[in-house]
N, C-alpha and C positions, 0 to 999 in steps of 0.2 A: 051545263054540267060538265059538258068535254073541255070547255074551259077553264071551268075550277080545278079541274085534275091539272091539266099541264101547269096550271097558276104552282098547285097543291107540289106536283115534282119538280118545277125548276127550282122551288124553296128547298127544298129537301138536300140538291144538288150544291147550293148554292151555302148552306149550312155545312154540308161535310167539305167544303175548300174553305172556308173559313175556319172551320175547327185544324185542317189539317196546318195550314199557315199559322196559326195560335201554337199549336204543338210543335212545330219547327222554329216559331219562335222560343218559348220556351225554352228549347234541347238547347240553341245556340245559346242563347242569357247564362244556362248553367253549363255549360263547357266555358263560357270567358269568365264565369265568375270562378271555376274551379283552377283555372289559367293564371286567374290574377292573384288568386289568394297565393296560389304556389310559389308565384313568381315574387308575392311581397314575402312569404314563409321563408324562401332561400337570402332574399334581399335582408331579412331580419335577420339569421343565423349570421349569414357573412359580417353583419358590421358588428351583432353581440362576440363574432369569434375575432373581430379583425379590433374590435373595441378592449375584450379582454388581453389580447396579446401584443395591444400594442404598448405595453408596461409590464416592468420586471423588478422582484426586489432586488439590490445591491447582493443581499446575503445567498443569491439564489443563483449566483454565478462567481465562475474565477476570472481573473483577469493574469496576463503577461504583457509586459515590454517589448517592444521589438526593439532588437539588438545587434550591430554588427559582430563577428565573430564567427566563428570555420564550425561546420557538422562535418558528421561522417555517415554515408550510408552503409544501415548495417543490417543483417540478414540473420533472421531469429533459429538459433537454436538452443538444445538442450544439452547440460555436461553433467557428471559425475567426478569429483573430487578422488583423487585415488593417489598412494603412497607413490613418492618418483620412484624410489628403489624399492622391491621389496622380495627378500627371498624366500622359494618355497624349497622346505625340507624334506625331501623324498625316503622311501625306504629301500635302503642300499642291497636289501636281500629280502628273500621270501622268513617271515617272520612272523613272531606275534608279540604284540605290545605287553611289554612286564609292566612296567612302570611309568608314570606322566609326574614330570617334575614341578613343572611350569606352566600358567593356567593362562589362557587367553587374559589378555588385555593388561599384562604383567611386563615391564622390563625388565632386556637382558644385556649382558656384556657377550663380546664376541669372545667365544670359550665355552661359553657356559650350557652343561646339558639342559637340554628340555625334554628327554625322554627316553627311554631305553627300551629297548626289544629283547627278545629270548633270541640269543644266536648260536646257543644247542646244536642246531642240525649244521648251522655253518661252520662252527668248530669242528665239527666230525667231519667233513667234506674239507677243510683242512688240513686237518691231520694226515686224509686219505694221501690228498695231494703230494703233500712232503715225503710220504712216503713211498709212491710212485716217482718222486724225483730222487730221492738217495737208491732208489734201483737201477734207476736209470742210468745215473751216476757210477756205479758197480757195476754194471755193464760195458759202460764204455773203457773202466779199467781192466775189466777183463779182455777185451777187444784189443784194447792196444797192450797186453802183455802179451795179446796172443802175436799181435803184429811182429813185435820183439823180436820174441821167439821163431817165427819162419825168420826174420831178417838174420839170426842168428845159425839159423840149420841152412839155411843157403849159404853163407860164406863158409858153415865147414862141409858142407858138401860139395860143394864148387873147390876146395882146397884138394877134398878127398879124388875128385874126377880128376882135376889138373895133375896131381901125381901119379893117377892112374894112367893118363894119357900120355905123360912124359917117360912114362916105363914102357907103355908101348911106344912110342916113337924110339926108345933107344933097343925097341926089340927088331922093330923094323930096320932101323940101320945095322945091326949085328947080324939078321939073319941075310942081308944083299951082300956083309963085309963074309960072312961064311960062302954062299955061291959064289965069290968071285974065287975062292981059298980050294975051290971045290970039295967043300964040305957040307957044301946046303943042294935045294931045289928051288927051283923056281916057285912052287908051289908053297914053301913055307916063307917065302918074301911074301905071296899072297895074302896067304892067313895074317902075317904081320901087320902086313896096310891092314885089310880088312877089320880087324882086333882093334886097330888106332881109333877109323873111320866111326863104326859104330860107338866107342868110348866117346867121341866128339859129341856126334847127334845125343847120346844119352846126358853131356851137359849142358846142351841149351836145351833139351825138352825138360830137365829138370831146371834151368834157372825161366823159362816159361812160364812152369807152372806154380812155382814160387813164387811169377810176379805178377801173374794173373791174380793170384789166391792174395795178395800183397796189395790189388787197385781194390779187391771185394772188399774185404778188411777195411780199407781205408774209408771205402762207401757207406759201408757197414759202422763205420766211426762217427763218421758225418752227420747221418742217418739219427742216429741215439743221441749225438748231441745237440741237434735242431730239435728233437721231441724234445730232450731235454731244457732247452732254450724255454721251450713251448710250459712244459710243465712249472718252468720255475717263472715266467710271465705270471701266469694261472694262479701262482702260488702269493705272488705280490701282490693279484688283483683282490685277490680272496683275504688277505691280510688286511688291505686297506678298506674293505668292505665290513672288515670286521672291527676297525677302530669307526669309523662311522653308524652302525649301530648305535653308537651310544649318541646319536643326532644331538651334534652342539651348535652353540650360533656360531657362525664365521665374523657377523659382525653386530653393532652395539645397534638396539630397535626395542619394539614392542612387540610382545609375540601377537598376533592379529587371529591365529586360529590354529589348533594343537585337537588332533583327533585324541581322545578321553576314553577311548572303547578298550577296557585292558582286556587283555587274552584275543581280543579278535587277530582275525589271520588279515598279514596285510601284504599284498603282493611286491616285487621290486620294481620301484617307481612309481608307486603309488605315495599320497601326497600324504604328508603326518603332520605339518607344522608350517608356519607363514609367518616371517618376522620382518615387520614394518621399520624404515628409515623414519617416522615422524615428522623431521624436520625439514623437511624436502616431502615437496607434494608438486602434481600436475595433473592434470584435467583431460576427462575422454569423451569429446563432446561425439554428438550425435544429429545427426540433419535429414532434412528426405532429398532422397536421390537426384529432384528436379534440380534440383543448387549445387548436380555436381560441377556443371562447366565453371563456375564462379569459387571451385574450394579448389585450393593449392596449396601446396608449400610455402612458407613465409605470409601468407595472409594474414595481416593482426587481428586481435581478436581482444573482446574486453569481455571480461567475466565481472559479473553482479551478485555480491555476495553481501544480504542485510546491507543493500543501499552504499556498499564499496565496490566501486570499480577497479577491479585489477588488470593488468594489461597484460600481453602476451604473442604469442603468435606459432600459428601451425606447424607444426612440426615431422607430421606424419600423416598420411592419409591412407586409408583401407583400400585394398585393391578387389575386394569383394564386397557387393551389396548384400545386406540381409531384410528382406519385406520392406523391401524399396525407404531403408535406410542405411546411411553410410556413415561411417565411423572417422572420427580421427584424433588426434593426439596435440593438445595443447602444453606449450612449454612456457612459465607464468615467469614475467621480468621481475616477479617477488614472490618467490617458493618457500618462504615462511614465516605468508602470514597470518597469522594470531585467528584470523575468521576462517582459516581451513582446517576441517575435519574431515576425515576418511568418511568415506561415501555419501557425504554429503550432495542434495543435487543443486544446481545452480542455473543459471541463464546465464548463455552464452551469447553474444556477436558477433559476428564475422564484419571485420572494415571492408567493404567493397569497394568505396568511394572515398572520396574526402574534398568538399569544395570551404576554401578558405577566403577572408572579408567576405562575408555573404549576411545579408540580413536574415534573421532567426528568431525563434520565438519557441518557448516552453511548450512542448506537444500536449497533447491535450482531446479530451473527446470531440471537438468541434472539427476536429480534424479526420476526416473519413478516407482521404484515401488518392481522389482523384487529382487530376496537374490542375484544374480548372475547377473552383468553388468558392463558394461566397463564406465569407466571416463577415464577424460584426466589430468595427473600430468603437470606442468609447473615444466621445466627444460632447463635454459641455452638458456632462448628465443624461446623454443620450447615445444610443450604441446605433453606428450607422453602420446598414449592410453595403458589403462591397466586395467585386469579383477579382482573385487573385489568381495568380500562377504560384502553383510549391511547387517546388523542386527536391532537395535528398529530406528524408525525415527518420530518424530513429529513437530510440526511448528517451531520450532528451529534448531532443527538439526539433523544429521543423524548418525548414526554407520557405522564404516568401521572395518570389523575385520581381514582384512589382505591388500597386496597389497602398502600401505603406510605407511609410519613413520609419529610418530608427527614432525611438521614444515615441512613440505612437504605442495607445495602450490597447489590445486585443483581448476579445474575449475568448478562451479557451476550454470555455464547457461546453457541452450538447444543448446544441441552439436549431433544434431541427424542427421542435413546434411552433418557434417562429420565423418559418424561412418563404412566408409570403407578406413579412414586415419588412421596410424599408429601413423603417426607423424605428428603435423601441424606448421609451424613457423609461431610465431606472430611478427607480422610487428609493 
């Protein structure tokens, strides 16, 4: 019995490592079977994805020539079309619009009114004026009659002293020629002199104050005629201000904008009218700040207008940034032409570079960006990939500087879902 038992458990023992070796087999068979399907799963995708891609229609790409001949590398920004000349018509006085002659977007000759104001309160502030200068003016004649007149009581009172003092001098001698006759005193020679003495000082204290009162007067002259000066300035400016009211052009345009608000109140120097030179235009391009080191003065520039390129160059550059973008001022080698309109927007380029005989090629999506990337050459029905160096590239075209010859045909479409094909045939 004791032996059928040990018989009875080492079976038992000997069942559960066999079972357990069947189940570790098992687990392994399906881990390498789950191994291998995966591994054929990814093997299938790749040659279905490497099989579909590896063929292209003709009609499903563009193609370019490479070509010798000079790019230019150029730096994108944005412009605005705007009049070369164009003047704004301000208001020469505090006023209110009577009348609007001349309607936006109307030609004018240079003369011709475009608007008139109420200048009411300026003609009376005129009027005022001139008549604060004929006062002025009556003043100063009065002043210098008066001047006149002291120049005139001083020579006859300076007449009147000088005889007076020539009577006492011949009293003086008469009264020393008596005391010597001994018919006089000493005492009456005294009073003689003294009677002279004092007649003296009495004409220079009076031609003194004659001549003091004579520099006042004259200051006093001066004085009235510099305000006067002043007043009749005031009077010209206020005249000229008053033929300007009637805001005409200075010269021959298109009026571009004419404030229409009758009766509003419009301050002096506030703006009423804008009249456009038309035939003469220039461009105010605009860029981000990163690209200031590379904008200057004289840099060319080509502007892209409906597929014409006009040419040009910088003319002016903004010495203030505004939200990290900077301004500047394009002066066009053909200011009038035919494709520009006032505030039209356009693309701009700035020439940074220029490399001349260089192989090139019509830019295109296949081109992304880097010195180092692969195109696809067309050859013999089949577009072969191959790695080149570009070099300057701008909306025209691109630099290739190795990689292909001129007349070698390129593909220049977005070729980026098949950029793990060697070779792709076009169908």
């Amino acid at each position: 019995m004791a032996i059928a038992s040990n018989y009875a458990i080492q079976g038992t023992i000997m069942d559960k490592e066999i079972t357990q070796e069947v189940t570790s087999q098992r687990k392994r068979k399906t881990v390498g079977i789950v191994l291998i399907s995966l591994t054929v799963l990814i093997a299938l995708i790749w040659i279905v994805r490497t099989t579909l891609k590896s063929s292209i229609k003709k009609s499903e790409i563009t193609t370019a020539v490479v070509e010798t001949g000079n790019i230019e590398n150029t730096l994108n920004a944005t412009g605005e079309v705007l009049p070369e000349f164009e003047e704004i018509l301000t208001s020469p006085i505090n006023a209110s619009i009577k009348n609007v002659i001349m309607d936006a977007g109307k030609k004018v000759n240079a003369g011709q009114s475009i608007l008139t104001l109420d200048k009411s309160a300026t003609q009376t502030d005129f009027e005022k004026l001139k008549f604060q200068l004929e006062s002025k003016q009556n003043e100063i004649k009065k002043l210098k009659l008066d001047l006149n007149k002291s120049f005139y009581d001083i020579q006859s009172n300076n007449d009147i002293k000088k005889l007076r003092i020539d009577n006492l001098a011949d009293a003086v001698e008469n009264a020393k020629r008596l005391f010597k006759a001994g018919g006089g005193t000493r005492e009456g020679i005294e009073q003689a002199e003294l009677n002279l003495k004092v007649a003296q000082l009495e004409k220079k204290q009076l031609e003194n104050e004659v001549k003091n009162k004579q520099q006042t007067m004259q200051i006093e002259i001066k004085e009235a005629e510099i305000a006067a000066d002043i007043l009749s300035s005031d009077l010209v400016a206020q005249q000229r201000k008053l033929n300007l009211a009637n805001i005409v052009a200075t010269r021959a345009g298109v009026v571009t904008f004419v404030n229409r608000n009758i009766g509003a109140n419009v301050h002096e120097g506030e703006s009423l009218a804008r009249i456009a030179d038309l035939g003469s235009f220039k461009v105010q391009g605009s860029i981000s700040d990163n690209s200031l080191d590379q904008l200057h003065t004289g840099l060319p520039v080509i502007v892209l207008i409906n597929e014409v390129q006009l040419r040009g160059h910088v003319v002016n550059v903004s010495p203030s940034i505004q939200n990290s973008i900077i301004s500047f001022d394009i002066q066009l080698d053909e200011r009038n032409n035919k494709q520009l309109r006032p505030n039209m927007k356009v693309d701009v380029y700035l020439v940074t570079a220029t490399h001349n005989h260089i192989m090139r090629v019509a830019n295109g999506p296949a081109f992304k960006g880097p010195d180092l990337q692969d195109i696809y050459v067309v050859n013999n029905g089949k577009a072969e990939r191959r790695t080149v160096h570009i070099g300057l590239t701008n909306f025209d075209f691109v630099e290739i500087k190795d990689g292909v010859k001129p007349g070698d045909v390129v593909i220049n479409s977005d070729m980026s879902g098949y950029k793990n094909s060697k070779e792709i045939s076009i169908n």
